[in-house]
N, C-alpha and C positions, 0 to 999 in steps of 0.2 A: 409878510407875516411869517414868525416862525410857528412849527408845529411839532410838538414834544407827542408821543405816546407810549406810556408805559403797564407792560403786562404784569398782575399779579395774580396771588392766587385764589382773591375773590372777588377784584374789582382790575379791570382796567382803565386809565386814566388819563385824557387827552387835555392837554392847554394848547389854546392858538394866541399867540401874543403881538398887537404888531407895536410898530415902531414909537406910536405915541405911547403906549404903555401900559394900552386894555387889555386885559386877561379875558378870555372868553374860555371855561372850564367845560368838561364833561368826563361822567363816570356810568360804567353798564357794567353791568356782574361776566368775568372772564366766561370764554367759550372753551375749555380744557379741552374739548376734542378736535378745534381749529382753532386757536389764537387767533388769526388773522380776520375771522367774523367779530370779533369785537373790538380789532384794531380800526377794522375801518366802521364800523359802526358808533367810538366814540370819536373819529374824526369825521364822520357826519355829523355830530352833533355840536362838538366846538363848533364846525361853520357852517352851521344851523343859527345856532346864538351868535354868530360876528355876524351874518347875512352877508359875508363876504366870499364871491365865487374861489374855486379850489385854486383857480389861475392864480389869485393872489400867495399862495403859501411857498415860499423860494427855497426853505430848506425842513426837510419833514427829517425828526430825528428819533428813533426807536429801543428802546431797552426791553428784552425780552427772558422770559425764563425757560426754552425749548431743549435746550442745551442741558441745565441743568435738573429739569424734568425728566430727560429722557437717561442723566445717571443716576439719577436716586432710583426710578423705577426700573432698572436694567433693561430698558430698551434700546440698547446699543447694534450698531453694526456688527455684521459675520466680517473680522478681521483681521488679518494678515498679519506678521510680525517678519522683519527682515533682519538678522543681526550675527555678529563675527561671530564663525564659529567657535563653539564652545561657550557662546556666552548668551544663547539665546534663553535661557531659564532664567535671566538675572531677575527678568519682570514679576515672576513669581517667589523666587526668594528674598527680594526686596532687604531689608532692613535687617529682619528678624529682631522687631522689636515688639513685645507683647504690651498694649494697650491694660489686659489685668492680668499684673505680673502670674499670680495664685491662681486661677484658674486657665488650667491646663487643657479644660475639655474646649476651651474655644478659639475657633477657626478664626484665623482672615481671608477676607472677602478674598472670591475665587477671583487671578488673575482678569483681565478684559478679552484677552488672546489666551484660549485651551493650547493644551503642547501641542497638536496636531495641526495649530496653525501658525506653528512657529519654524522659521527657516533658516540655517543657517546660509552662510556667506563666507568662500575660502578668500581670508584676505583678513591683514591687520595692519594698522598704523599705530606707532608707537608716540609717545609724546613729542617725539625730537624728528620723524619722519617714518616712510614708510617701510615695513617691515616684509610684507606678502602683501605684492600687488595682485589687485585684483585685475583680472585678464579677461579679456571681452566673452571669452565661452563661460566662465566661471558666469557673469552677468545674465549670460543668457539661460543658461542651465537655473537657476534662480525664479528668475524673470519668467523661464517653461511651467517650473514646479509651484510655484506662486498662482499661476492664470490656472492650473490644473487644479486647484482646490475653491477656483469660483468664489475669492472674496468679493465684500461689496467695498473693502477700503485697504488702504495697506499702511504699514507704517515702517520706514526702514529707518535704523538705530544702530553704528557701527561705535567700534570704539576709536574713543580718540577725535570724532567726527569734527568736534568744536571747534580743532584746531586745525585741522584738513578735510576739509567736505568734499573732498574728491572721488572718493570711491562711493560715495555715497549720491552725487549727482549721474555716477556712471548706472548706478542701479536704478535710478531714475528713469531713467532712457531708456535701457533695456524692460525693465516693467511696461514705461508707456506703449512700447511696440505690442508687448504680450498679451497686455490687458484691453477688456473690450471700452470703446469712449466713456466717460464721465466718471470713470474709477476713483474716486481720490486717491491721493499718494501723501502722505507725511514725512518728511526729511526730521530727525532729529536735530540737525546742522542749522534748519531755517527755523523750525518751531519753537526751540529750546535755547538752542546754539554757546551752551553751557553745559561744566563738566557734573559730574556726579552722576555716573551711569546708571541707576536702579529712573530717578527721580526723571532724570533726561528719556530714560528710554520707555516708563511709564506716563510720561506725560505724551511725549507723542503720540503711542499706542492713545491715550484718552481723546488725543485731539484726530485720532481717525476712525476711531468708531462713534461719535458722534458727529462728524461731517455731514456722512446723508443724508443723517435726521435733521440737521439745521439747515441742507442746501434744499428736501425736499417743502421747508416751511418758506424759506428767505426769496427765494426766486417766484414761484407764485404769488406772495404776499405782492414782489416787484408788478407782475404783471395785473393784479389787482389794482395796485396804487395806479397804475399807468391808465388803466380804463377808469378810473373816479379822477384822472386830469394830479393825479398830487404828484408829487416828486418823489422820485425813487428814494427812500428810507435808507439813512446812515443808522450804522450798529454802534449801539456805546459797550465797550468794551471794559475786562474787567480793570483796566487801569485805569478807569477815568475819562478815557477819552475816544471823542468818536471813529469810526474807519466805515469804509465804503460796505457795501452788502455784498461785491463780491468776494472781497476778504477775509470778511465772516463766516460767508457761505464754503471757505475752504477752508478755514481753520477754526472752528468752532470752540475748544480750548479757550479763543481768544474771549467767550462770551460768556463764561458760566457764571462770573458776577454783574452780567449785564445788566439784571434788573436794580440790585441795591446799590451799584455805583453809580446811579443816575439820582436817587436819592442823596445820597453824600454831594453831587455836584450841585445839587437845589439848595444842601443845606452852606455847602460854603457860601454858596453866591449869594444865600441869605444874611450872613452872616455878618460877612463884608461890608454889607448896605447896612445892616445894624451897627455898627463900628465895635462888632465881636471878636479879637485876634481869635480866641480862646472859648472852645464852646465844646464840652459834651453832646454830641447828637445819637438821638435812638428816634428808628423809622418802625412805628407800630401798624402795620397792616392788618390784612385779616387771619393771615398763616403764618406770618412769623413776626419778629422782631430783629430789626439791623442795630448794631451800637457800631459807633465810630468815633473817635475824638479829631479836633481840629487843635494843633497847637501853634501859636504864630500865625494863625493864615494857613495851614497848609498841613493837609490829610495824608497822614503814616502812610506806607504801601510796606508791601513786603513781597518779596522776589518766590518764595516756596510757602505751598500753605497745603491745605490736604483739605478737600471734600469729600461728603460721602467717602472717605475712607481712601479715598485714593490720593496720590500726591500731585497738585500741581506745582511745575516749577517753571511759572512764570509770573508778571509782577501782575499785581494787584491792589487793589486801594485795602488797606487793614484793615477789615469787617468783622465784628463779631457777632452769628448769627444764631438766634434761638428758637423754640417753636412756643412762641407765646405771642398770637396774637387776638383781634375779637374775634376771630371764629376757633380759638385752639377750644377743644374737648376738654371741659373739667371731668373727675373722675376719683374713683375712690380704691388703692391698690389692695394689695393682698394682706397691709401690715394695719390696716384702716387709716392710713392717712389720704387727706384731699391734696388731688395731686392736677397739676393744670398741663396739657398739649403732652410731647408733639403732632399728636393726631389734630387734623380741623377739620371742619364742619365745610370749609372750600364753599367754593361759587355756589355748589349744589350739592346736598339742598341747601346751604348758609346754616346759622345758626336758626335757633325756635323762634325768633321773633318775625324770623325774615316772614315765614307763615308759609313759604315752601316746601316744607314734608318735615323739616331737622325736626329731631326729638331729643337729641343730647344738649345738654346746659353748654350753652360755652361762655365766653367770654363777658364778651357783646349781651347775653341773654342780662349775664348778673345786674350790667351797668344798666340794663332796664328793668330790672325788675327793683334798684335802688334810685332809681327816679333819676341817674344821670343822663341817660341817654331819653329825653324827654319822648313818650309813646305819641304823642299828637305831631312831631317834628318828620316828616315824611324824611329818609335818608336820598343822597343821589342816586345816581343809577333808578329811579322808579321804584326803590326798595322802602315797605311801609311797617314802620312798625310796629309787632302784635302785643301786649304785655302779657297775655291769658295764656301761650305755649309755651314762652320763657319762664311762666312762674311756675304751669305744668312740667316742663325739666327741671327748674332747678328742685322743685320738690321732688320728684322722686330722689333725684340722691342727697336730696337731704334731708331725706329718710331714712337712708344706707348708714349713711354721718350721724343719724342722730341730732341733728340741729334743725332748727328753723326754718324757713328758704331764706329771711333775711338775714342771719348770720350766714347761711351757706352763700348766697352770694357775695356779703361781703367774703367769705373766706377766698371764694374762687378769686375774688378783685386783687387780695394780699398775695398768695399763692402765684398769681401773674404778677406781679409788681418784684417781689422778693426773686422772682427768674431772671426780671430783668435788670435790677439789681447788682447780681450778682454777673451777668456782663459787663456792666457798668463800672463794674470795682475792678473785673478780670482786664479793662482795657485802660484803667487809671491805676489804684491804687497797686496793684500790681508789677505794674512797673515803673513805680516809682515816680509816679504823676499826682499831686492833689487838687482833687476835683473841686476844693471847694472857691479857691480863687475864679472859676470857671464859669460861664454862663452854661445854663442846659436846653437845649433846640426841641423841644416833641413834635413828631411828624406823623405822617400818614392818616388814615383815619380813626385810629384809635391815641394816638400818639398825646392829644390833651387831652385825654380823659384820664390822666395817669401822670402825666409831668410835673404838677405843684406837687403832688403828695410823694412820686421818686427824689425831687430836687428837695423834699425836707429831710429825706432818710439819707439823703447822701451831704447834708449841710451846703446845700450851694443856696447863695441868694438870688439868681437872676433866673429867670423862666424867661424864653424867647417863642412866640407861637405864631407863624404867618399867616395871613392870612388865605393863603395857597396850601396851609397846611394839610390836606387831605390830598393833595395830587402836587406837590412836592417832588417827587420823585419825576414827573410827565412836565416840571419847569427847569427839571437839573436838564431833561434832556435837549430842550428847547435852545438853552442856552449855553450849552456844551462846545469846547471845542475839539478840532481834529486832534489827534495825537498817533505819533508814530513812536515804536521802541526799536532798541537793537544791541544787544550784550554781546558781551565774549570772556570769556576765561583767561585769564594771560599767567597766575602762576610766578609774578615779578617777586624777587627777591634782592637781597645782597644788593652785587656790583651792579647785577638785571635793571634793579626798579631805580630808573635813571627818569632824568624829567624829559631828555627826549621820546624815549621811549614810552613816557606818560602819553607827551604831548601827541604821537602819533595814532597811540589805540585810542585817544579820544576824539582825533578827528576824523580817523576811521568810520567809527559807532557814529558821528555826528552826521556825516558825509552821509551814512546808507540809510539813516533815518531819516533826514532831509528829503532825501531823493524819494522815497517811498511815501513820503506827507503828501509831495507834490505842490507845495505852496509856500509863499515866504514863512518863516521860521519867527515867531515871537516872542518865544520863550524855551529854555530848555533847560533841563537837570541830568548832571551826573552822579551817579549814584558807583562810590569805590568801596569795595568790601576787602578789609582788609583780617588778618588776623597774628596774633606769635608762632612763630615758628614751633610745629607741634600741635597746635591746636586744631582743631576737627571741623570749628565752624568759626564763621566770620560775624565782623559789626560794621555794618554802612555809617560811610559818612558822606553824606550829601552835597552837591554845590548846584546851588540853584541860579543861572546866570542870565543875561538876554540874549540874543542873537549873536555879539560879538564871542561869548564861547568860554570856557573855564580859564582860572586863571591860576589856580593853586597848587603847587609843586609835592614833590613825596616828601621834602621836609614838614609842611607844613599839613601833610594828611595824614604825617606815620603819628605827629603830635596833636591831632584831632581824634584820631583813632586812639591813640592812648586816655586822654578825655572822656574819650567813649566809652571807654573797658571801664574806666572807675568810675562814672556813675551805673555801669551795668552791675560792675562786677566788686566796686570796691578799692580795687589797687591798680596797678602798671606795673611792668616791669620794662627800666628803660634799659638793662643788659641785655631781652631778647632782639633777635632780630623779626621785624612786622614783613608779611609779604602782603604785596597786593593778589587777592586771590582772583576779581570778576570783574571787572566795569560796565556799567550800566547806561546806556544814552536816551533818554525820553527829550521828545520836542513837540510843541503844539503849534499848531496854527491859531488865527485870528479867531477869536470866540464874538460871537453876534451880539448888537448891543441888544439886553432881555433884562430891562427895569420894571417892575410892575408898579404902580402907584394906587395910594387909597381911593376909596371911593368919594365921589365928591359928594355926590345926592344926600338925598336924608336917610339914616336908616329906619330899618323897619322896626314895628312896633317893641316895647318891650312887654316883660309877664312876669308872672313868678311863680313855683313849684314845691315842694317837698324834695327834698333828698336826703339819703340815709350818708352820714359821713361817722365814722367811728363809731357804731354803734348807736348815735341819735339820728333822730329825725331832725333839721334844717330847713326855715324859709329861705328861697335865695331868689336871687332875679336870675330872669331869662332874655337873654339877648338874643334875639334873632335876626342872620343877615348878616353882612359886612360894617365895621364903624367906620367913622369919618377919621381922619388923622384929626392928632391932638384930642379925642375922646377917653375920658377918662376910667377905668373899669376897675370894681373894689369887689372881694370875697365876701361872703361866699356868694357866685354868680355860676351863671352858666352862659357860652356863648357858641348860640348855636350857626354857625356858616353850611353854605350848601353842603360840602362834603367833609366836615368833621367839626368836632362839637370838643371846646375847651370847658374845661374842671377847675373854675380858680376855689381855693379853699381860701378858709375864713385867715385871715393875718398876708393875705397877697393883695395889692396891687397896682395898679401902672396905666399908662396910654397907650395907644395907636401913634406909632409912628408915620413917615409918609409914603412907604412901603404899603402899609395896611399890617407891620405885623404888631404886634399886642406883645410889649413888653413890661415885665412883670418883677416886682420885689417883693421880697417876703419884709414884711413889718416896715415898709418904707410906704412913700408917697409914688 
């Protein structure tokens, strides 16, 4: 049996799946002051419901938010900075690029590492070799003043390191002797191992002061799984793919999109089984919203993104994240408009209906208090819902507003929708992709209560809704594979970017990624970013190949690359000359076979309700329970599943495929 669990920020979410193709699910409201008490308390519960002993589960696979909780809230580690001298302030000077140009009065976020914990290093490497060697007392004297300020991590970031991580391995050593056991240490060289000094030597710094906090979650969690008999827990990383827990547990960097990239791998593999190349996906939780697009088969990344304000520069699956989810916080601002998140209502107390203490409206409250989220339909996790609290919030501020509670609810419904929306269009239309040839995926547990009426505002005809739709994210992980990366910066030009010279940095990158998977090799992509000479930043162009390994020359990447500039940019210019600036090598392993299949039995009863859609009131049906494949379902309905409840609107609908997910047309059969 596989075992997927994924942490969010008001529900955790366990699937156990075995080999025939039963899904056994469970959900309990997150523990934000241990994650790990409701990681394995919804893995008692999946195999509670399989009645299958823990001995059974071969591979336990875990997406977590610890990492990225602990830098939004600055709970970061007391941490060290190691870097050439004269350039130890770079981390602080950063860009100098102002987020609002005209306001003057505002700061960016203070450095991760104060100057007082910043060291320098006598010693430089230049691009072409070494400059000022660095000499074993220089190492030590470092290595002294470093242990002498009692960090809990360290992060050394030289220049030039990319290209020669040698003084930078020597600092290593000399630290390890200084410092007392379990210190973390972060090389820029191994972490980044790519140029751009501000971005290389801030993201290190990010991936060492969050270590502790993930090695202090990830190792005990181990030692937990190992007394309930499971398997020690692989981490899904932010590119997509799984790595071991000690991995994680040192380079924590590697995991801040851990949780929403487990959902993107749920939604390909659902996708696939749909016969969707092509799918809009947005994962609606309780705290936020993920958008992502699939095009071909195969979900964007991108190599530098910025969190929380900081830069990371390593790859990642392209997510774009908003705070609009059912428990975000409606609310009313300073200019009277109704304004929805990023504040949530979270695990605790949840939103008003949960009937836990919340007293502000949120999301979730509206869609019951407009009869979508049916009050008689008990939610997962043991949560029951109240109608009398969420109509007591939503009235008070829509009192504030001036309206209704049922206008004000519907407003807060539009108000979240137009958020996500406007993601929606930021990851399509934007650049230059139309959504409407597209099918669109809603996940999570808010996720169809809201996909027929986004996919009308955005012209698409296909709605896609799994059956797994509410824990989604806990089946990406289940059926996730290994994945290993490994870049380097090369800088080829002119006479440089020759095909030998290709052919060797990529079987470099392919070689050290192999070696570090540790398993045959299934699949793997090279990602070459190239750009014209003079230009500041680059465009990838990918080659996605099997095991035997790339095959395409600098002729034919500098004329994919030019391809690229003019659907980006418009034009080419075939007089400049194109460097290759970074090569990129991702490879995965064998992904577990993780089919789910419809339900065969009978389902459970049907009903029917009132609900407010546009301003009327609507009879609709109510479906309760899983459908059988080939079951047919027309608007305006409601279908409610253990852990998330579909909105088909009136002019929608379609069948159960044999998956169990519920595909949908607008004005079709």
């Amino acid at each position: 049996m596989l075992l997927g669990v994924d942490v969010g920020g008001t529900f955790t979410d366990a699937v156990l799946i075995d080999d025939a193709g039963a899904v056994f699910t469970a959900k309990v409201p997150s523990s934000p002051a241990d994650q790990s008490r409701a990681v394995l308390e919804a893995a008692r519960l999946a195999l509670a419901a399989s009645g299958a002993p823990a001995s059974r589960i071969r591979r336990f696979a875990h997406g977590m938010t610890v990492a990225t909780n602990a830098l939004l809230e600055g709970e970061t580690a007391r941490t060290a900075l190691v870097a050439t001298a004269g350039f130890t302030d770079v981390i602080e000077l950063g860009r100098q690029a102002r987020p609002d140009l005209y306001r003057l009065e505002v700061r960016p976020r203070e450095p991760l590492v104060p100057a007082q914990l910043r060291f320098p290093a006598a010693e430089r490497i230049g691009p072409e070799g070494v400059l000022e060697p660095l000499t074993a007392a220089e190492a030590g004297r470092v290595a002294e003043a470093v242990a002498a300020a009692q960090p809990e991590a360290v992060a050394v970031a030289l220049l030039h390191s990319y290209a020669d991580p040698s003084h930078e391995l020597a600092l290593r050593d000399a630290l390890l002797d200084a410092l007392p056991d379990g210190v973390p240490i972060s090389l820029s060289s191994e972490t980044v191992g790519t140029f751009r000094e501000f971005e290389r030597t801030a993201t290190t710094a990010l991936d060492a002061c969050l270590t502790p906090r993930l090695a202090r979650y990830l190792h005990p969690l181990a030692e937990h799984c190992a007394a309930a008999q499971l398997p020690e827990p692989s981490i899904m990383q932010s590119a997509g793919g799984l790595t071991d827990l000690a991995r994680a547990a040192d380079h924590a960097a590697l995991t801040l999109l851990s949780g929403p990239a487990g959902g993107v791998a749920g939604a390909r593999a659902l996708a696939e089984l749909s016969g969707e190349p092509d799918v809009v996906c947005f994962d609606m939780g309780g705290t936020s919203c993920d958008v992502c697009v699939i095009e071909d088969g195969v979900v964007g990344e991108s190599a530098e993104r910025v969190i929380a304000q900081r830069p990371l520069a390593l790859p990642s699956l392209d997510i774009e994240t908003i705070g609009a989810g059912g428990g975000s916080i409606a609310w009313r601002d300073a200019g009277g408009a109704l304004r929805v998140g990023p504040r949530s209502a979270g695990a605790q107390p949840g939103p008003a209906c949960y009937g836990q203490g919340g007293e502000l409206p949120t999301v979730t409250d509206a869609n019951v208090l407009l009869g979508r989220l049916p009050a008689d339909t008990p939610l997962a996790g043991g949560v029951k819902l109240d109608r009398t609290p969420a109509e007591r919030a939503i009235a008070g501020l829509a009192a504030e507003l001036g309206l209704t509670a049922l206008a004000c609810a519907e407003g807060i419904v539009r108000v979240a929708e137009a958020e996500m929306l406007g993601a929606i269009r930021l990851m399509t239309v934007e650049r230059g992709v139309d959504p409407r040839s597209f099918a669109l995926l809603g996940f999570g547990g808010a996720g169809g209560l809201h996909a027929t009426a986004l996919a009308e505002q955005l012209s698409i005809g296909r709605v896609i809704f799994p059956r797994l739709g509410g824990v989604l994210s806990a089946f990406g992980l289940a059926g996730a594979a290994p994945r290993r990366d490994a870049s380097r910066s090369v800088l080829l030009a002119g006479e440089r970017f020759t095909g030998a010279r290709l052919d060797d940095v990529r079987r470099s990158l392919v070689r050290r990624a192999a070696d570090e998977l540790g398993s045959p090799v299934v699949r793997m992509q090279l990602r070459h970013e190239l750009r014209y000479g003079g230009q500041s930043f680059e465009l990838a162009v990918d080659e996605r190949t099997g095991p035997e390994g790339p095959t395409s020359g600098p002729e034919e990447l500098r004329e994919r690359f030019a391809a690229a500039h003019v659907a980006r940019y418009g034009y080419r210019d075939d007089g400049a000359e194109i460097e290759l600036v970074t090569v990129r090598a991702a490879v995965w392993g064998q992904a577990p076979h993780c089919v789910p299949h419809a339900r065969s039995a009978a389902p459970t009863a049907s009903g029917a309700a009132d609900i407010v859609l546009d301003g009327e009131t609507l009879r609709c049906s109510v479906l309760t329970g899983e459908r059988r494949a080939g079951e047919a379902i027309s608007g305006p309905a409601l279908l409610a599943l253990d852990d998330a409840t579909l909105l088909v609107r009136p002019g929608w609908s379609g069948t159960v495929d044999e998956q169990g997910t519920v595909r949908l047309e607008h004005g079709g059969g």
